[in-house]
C-alpha positions in Angstrom: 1.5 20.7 -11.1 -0.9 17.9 -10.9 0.5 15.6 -13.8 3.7 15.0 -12.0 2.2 14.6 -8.7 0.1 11.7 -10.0 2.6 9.4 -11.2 4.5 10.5 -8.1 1.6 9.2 -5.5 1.0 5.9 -8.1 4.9 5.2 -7.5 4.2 6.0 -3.6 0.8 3.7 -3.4 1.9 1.1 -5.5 5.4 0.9 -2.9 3.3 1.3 0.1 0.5 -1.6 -0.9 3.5 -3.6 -2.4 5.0 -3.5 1.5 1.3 -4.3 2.9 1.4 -7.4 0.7 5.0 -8.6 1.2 4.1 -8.4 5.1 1.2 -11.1 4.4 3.0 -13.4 2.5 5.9 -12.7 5.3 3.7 -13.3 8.1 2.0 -16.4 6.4 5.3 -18.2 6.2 6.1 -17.5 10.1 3.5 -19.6 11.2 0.8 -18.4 14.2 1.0 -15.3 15.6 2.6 -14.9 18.7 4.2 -12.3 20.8 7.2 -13.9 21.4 10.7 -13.7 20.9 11.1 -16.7 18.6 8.4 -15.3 16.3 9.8 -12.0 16.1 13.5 -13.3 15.1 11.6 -15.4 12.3 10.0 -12.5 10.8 13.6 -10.9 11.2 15.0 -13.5 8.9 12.5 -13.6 6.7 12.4 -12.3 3.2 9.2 -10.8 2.1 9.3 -9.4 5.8 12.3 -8.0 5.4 11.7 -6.4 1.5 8.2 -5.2 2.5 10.3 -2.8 5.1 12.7 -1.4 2.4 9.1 -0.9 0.8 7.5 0.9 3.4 10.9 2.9 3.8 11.2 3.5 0.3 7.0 5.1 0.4 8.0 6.6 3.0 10.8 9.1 2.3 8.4 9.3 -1.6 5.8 10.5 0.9 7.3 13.4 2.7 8.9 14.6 -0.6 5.4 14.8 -2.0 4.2 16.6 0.9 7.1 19.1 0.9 6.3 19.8 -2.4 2.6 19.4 -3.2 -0.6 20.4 -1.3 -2.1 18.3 1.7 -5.3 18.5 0.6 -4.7 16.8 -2.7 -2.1 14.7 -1.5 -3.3 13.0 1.2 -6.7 11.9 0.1 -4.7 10.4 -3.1 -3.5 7.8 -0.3 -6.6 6.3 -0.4 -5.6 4.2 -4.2 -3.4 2.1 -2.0 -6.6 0.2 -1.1 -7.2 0.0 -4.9 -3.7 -1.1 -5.6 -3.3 -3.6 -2.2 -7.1 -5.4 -3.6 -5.5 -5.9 -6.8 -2.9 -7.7 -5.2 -5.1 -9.5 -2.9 -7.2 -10.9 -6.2 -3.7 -11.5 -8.1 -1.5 -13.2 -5.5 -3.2 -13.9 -2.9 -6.4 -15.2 -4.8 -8.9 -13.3 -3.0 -12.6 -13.0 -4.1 -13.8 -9.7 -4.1 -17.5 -9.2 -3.7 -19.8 -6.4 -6.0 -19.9 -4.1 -3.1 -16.8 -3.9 -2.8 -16.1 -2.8 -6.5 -18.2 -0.3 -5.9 -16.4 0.9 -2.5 -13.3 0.9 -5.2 -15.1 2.8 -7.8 -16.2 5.3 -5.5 -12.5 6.0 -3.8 -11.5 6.0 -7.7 -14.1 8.8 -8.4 -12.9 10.8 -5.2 -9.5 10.9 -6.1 -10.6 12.4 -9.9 -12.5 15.0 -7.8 -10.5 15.7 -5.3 -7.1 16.2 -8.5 -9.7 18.8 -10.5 
């Protein structure tokens, strides 16, 4: 049961932190944040804004097919490799430095997830 609910919740992270970094790089090229109407209609013209919501749709309807079919308790702590996943992407595209501690806040969410799929 478990070896085809892991690549399942790796398909499900890696759309769900795909979205979270597709809504930076959408929200970078709309300028400064504002609640207003003119801000609004030029995140709803713009790209990466757009794809990250087929993205988060697409985890989305991944997600309650794994939870339909596969236990909670397993499932839902396995959410927790989309910080792993988005990180990567924050070092990769978005040229983030990551400090040691937080490696080791990504090791230890690594280790949970072994534990919590044994």
């Amino acid at each position: 049961m478990l070896f085809k609910l892991i690549p399942i919740m790796l398909l499900q992270n890696s759309l769900l932190s795909g979205g979270q970094i597709l809504m930076k790089m959408g929200l970078t090229q709309a300028g400064d944040f504002s609640f207003t109407l003119s801000y609004f209609m030029r995140l709803l013209t713009n790209i990466p804004f757009i794809l990250c919501g087929v993205l988060f749709t697409a985890s989305s309807i991944l997600w309650m097919y794994t939870i339909k079919v596969f236990p909670l308790s397993v499932c839902y702590p396995l959410l927790s490799l989309s910080y792993v996943i988005a990180m990567l992407g924050a070092i990769f595209i978005f040229h983030e430095q990551v400090p040691p501690i937080r490696w080791i806040g990504v090791a230890l969410i690594m280790l949970g997830c072994v534990l919590v799929t044994k």
